[in-house]
Kinemage of the C-alpha trace (Angstrom):
@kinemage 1
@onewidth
@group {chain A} dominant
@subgroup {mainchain}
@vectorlist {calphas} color= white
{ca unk a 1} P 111.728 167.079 183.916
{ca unk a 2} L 112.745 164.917 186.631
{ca unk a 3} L 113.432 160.960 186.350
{ca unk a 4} L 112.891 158.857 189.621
{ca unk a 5} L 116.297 158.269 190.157
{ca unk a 6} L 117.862 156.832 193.403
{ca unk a 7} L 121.010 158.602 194.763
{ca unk a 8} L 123.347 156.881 196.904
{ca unk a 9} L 126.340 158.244 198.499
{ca unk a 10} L 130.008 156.068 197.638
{ca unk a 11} L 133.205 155.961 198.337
{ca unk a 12} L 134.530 156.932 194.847
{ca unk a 13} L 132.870 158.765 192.103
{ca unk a 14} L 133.199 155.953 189.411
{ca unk a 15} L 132.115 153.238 191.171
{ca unk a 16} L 128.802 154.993 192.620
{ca unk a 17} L 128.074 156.686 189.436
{ca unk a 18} L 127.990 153.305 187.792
{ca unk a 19} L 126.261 151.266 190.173
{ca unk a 20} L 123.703 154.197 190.948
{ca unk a 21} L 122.708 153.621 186.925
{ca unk a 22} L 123.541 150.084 187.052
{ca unk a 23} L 120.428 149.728 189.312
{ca unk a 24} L 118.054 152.205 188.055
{ca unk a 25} L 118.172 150.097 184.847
{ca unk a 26} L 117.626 147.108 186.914
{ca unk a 27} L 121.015 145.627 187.869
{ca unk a 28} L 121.547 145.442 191.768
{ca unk a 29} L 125.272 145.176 192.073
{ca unk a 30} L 127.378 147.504 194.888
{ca unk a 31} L 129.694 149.996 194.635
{ca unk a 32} L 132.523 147.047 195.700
{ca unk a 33} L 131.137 144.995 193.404
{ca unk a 34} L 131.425 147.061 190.795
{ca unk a 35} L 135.480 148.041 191.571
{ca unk a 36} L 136.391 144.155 191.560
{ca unk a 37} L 134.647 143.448 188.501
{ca unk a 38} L 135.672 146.322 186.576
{ca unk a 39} L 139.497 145.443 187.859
{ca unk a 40} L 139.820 148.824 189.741
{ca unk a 41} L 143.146 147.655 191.842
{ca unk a 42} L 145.887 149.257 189.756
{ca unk a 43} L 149.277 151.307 190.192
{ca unk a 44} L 151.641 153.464 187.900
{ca unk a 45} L 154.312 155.328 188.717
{ca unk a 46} L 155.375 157.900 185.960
{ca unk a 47} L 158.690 159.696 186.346
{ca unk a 48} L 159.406 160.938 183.051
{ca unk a 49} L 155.379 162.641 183.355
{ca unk a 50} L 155.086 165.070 185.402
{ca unk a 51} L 151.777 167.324 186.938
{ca unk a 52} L 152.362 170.526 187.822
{ca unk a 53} L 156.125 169.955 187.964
{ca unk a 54} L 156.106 166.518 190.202
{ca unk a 55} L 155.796 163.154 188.546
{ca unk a 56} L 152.759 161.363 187.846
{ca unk a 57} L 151.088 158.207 190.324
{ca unk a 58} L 148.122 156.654 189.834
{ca unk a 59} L 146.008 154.095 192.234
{ca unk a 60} L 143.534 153.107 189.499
{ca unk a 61} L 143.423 152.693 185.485
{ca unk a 62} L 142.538 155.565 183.362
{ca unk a 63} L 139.338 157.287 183.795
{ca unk a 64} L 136.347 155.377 182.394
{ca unk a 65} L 137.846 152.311 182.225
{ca unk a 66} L 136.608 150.759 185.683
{ca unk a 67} L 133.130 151.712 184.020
{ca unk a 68} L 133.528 149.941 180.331
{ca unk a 69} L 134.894 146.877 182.032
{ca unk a 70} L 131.976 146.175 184.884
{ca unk a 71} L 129.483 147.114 181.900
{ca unk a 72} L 130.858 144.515 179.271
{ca unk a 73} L 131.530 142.119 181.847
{ca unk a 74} L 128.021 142.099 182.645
{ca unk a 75} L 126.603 142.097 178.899
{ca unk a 76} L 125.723 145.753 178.915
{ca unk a 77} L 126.134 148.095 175.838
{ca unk a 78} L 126.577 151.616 176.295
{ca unk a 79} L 126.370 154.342 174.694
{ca unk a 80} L 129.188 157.245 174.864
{ca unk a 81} L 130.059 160.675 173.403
{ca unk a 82} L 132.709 163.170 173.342
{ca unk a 83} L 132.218 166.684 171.404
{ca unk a 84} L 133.376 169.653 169.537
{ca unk a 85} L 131.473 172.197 170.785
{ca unk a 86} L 129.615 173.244 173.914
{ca unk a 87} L 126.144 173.801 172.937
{ca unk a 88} L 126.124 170.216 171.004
{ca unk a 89} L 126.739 168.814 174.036
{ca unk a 90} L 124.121 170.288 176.183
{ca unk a 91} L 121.544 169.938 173.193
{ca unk a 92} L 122.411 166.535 173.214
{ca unk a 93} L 122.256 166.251 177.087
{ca unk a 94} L 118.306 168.084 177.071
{ca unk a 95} L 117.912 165.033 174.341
{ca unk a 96} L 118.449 162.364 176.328
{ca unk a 97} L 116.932 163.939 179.484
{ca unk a 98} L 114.090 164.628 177.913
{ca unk a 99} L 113.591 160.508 177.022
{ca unk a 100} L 113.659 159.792 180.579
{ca unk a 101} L 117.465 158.359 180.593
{ca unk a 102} L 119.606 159.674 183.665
{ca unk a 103} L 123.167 160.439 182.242
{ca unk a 104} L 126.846 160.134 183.487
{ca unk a 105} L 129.418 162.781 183.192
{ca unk a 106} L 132.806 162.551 182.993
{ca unk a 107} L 133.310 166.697 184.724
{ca unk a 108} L 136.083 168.557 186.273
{ca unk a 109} L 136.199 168.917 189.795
{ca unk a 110} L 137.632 172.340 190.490
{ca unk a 111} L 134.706 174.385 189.490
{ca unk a 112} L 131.820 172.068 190.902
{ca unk a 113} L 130.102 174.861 193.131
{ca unk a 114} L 128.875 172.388 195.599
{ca unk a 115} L 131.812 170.936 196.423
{ca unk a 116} L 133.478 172.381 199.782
{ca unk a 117} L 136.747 175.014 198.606
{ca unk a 118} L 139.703 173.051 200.225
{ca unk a 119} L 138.395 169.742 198.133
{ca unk a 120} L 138.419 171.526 194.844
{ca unk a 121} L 141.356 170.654 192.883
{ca unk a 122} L 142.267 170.230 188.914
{ca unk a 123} L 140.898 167.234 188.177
{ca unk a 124} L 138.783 166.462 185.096
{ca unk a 125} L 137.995 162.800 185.538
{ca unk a 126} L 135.227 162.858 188.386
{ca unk a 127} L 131.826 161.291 187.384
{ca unk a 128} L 128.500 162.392 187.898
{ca unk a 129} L 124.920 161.512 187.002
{ca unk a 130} L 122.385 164.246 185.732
{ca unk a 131} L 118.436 162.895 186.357
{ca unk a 132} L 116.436 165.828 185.754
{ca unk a 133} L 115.921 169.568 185.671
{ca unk a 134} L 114.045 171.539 188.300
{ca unk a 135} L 113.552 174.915 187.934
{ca unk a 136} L 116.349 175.723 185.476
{ca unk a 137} L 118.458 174.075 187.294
{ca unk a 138} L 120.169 170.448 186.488
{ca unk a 139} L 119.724 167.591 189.398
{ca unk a 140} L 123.168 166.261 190.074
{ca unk a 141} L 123.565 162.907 191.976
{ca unk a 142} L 127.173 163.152 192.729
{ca unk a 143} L 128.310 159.485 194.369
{ca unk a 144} L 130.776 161.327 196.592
{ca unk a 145} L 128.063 163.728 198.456
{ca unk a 146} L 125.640 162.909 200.635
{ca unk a 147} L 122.384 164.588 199.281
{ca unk a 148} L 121.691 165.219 195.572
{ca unk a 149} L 122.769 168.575 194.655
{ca unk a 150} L 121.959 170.821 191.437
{ca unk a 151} L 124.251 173.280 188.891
{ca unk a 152} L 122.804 175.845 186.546
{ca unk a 153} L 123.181 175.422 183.102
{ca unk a 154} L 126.689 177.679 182.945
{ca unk a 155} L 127.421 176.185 185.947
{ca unk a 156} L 127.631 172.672 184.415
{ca unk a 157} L 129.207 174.001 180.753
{ca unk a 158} L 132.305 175.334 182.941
{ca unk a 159} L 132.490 171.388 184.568
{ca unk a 160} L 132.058 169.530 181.079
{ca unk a 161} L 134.461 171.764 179.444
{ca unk a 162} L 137.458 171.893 182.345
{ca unk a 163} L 140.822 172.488 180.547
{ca unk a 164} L 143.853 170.511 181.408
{ca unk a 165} L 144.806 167.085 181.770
{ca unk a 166} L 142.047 164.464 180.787
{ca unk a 167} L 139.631 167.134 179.320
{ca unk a 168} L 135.802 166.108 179.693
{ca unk a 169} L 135.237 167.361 176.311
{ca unk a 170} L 131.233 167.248 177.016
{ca unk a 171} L 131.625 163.752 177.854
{ca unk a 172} L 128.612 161.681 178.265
{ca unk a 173} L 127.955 158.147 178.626
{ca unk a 174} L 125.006 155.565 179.918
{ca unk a 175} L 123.716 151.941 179.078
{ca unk a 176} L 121.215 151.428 175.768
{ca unk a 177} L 120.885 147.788 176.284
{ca unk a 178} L 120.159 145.565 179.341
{ca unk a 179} L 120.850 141.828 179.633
{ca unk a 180} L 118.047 139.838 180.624
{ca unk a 181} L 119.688 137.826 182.844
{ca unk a 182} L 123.641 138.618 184.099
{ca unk a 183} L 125.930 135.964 184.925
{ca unk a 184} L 127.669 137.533 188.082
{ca unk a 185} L 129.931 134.573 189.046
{ca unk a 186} L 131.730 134.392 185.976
{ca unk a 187} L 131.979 138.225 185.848
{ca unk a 188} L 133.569 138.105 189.128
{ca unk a 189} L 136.245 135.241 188.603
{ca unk a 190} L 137.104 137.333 185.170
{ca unk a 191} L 137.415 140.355 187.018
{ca unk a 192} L 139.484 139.331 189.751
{ca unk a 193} L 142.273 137.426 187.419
{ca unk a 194} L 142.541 140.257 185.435
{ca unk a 195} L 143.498 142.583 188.089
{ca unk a 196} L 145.797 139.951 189.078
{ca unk a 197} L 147.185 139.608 185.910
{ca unk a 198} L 147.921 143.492 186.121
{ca unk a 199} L 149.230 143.921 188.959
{ca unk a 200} L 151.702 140.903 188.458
{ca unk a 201} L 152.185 140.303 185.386
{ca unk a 202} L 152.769 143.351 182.761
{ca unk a 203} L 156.195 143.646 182.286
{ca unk a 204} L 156.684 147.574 182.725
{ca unk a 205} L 158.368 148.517 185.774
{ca unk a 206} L 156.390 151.381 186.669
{ca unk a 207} L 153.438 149.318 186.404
{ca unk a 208} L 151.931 147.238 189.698
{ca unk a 209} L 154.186 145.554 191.695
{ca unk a 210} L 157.014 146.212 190.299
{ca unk a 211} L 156.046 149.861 190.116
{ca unk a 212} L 155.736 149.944 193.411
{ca unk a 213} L 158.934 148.960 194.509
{ca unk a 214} L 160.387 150.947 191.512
{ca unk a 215} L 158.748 154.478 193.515
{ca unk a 216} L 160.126 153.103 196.421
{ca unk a 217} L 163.107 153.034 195.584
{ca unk a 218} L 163.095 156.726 194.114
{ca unk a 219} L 161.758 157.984 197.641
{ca unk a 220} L 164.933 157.048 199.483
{ca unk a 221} L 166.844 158.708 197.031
{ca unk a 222} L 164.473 162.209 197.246
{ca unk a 223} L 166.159 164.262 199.744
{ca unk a 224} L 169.437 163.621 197.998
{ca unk a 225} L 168.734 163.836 194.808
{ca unk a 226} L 165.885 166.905 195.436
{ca unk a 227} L 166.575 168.335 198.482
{ca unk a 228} L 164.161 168.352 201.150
{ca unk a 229} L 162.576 170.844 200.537
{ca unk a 230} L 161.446 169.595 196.645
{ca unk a 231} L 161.165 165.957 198.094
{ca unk a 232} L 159.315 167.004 200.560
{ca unk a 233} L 156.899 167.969 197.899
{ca unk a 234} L 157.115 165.422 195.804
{ca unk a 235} L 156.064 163.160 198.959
{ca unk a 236} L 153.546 165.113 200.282
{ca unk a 237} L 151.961 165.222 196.369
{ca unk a 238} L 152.388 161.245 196.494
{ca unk a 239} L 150.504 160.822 199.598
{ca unk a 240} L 147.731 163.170 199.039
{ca unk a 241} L 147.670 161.199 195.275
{ca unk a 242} L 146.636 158.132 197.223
{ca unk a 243} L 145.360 159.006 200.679
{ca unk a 244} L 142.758 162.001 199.402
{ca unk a 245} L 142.250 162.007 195.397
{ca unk a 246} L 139.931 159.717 193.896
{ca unk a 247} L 139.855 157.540 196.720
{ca unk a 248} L 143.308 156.358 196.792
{ca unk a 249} L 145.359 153.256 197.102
{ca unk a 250} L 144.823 153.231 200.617
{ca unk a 251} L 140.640 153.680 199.847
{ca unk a 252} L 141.099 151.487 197.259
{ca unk a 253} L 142.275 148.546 199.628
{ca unk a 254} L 138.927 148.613 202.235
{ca unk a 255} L 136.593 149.172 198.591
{ca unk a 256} L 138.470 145.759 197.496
{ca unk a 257} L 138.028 143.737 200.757
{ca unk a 258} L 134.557 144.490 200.355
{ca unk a 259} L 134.356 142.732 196.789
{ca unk a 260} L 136.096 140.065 197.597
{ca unk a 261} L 133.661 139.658 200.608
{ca unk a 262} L 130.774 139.866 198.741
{ca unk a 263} L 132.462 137.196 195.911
{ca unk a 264} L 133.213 134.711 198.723
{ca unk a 265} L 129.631 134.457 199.221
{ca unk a 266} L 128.831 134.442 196.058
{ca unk a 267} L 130.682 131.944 195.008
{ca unk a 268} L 131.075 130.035 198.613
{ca unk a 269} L 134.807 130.430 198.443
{ca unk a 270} L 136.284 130.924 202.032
{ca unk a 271} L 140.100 131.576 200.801
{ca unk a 272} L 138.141 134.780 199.187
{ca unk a 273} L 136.597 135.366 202.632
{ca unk a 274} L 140.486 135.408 204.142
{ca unk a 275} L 141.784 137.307 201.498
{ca unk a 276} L 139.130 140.213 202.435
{ca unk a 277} L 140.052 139.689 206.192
{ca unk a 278} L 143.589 140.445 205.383
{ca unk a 279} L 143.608 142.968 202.991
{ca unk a 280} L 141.059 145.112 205.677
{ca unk a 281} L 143.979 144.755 207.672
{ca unk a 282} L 146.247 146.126 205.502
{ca unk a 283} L 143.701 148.760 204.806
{ca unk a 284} L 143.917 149.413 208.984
{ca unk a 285} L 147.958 149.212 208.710
């Protein structure tokens, strides 16, 4: 039970997982492409939440979300599940499997046998897409490695049902209904003032801009307030939040650049083409 599907490596797991599907279903759009229309540019700074005793940062929007928007943006309709149990979701994953529909997983990271041991972590919102079976064994295309890989069926239980923040609860989800034609330069300008409009706009102060400035602020007051050695912590748990997990802010920046390269020429818009130039080199910085 294996479908022809075409894995190919990216930068973060959302992203590839969704244009890997996007274009076995037909739709050719990038992994960039993909972040800037599903509005992936986002920050939130969390004080009062805290992880494992330090607060809570985030360089994107919730998990999923970056997915749902690219889809609806481009007029497709998807199908998603969460469940109760663990054998209803792996029936229901040998379902769909066996109709010859590759499937995305929302799975936690710290159990995923392939990954390498310093890279596995508590985090349950990594995605995944499962293409086949080959001798007992489920066909992962994971965006983030470089060849496709393959869990056994306890294996991939254990991943589905991670405990902890942002359970997987079995989660499944890919597209039931395909546009015949997509309108990708309207998709684009939507995406791209939304993100905007997040970033500067909401008026939370731990959200974008003004969330930024509002953790910057708290840093200078760490060692004080903490000590060094706790704000030590708390900054080295900051930095590996944006330099290592999921990409990152500082990921996030070169993954953008890219979009709004590829939108320039889509839309012949050179101020798009500078914008990319100098958010690269903020990227570099």
């Amino acid at each position: 039970m294996i479908i022809p599907f075409k894995h190919a490596q990216a930068a973060h797991c959302e992203n590839g997982a969704t244009s890997n599907i996007l274009r076995y279903h037909g739709i050719d759009v990038s992994e960039a492409m993909v972040f800037g229309i599903g509005s992936g540019l986002f920050f939130i700074y969390m004080p009062f939440l805290k992880h494992n005793g330090i607060p809570v940062s985030s360089f994107r929007p919730l998990p999923g979300m970056i997915f749902n928007r690219a889809a609806k943006l481009l007029g497709v309709k998807i199908y998603r599940k969460k469940f109760r149990n663990k054998e209803a979701s792996m029936e229901a994953l040998e379902q769909t499997l066996a109709r010859h529909t590759p499937v995305c997983l929302q799975v936690g990271v710290f159990h995923l046998t392939y990954f390498p041991r310093p890279y596995r972590f508590h985090f349950n919102a990594h995605n995944l897409v499962v293409f086949g079976k080959e001798e007992g064994r489920y066909l992962i295309s994971d965006p983030v490695m470089e060849h496709v890989e393959s869990l056994s069926p306890e294996e991939l239980v254990r991943v589905r049902w991670a405990r902890g923040l942002f359970q997987p609860k079995g989660k499944m989800y890919y597209p039931i209904k395909i546009p015949p034609q997509i309108d990708l330069p309207s998709a684009i300008v939507k995406g791209i003032r939304k993100n905007c409009w997040e970033m500067l706009s909401i008026p939370v102060p731990f959200i974008g801009i003004r969330g930024i400035r509002y953790l910057a602020r708290d840093i200078r007051k760490w060692p004080q307030k903490l000590g060094e050695k706790k704000g030590a912590l708390y900054l080295g748990q900051f930095i590996r939040m944006q330099e290592e997990i999921g990409t990152g802010g500082a990921g996030f920046r070169f993954i953008y650049a890219a979009f709004l390269q590829e939108a320039g020429r889509i839309l012949n818009n050179d101020r798009l083409l500078a914008l990319s130039h100098d958010m690269t080199l903020c990227g570099d910085r």
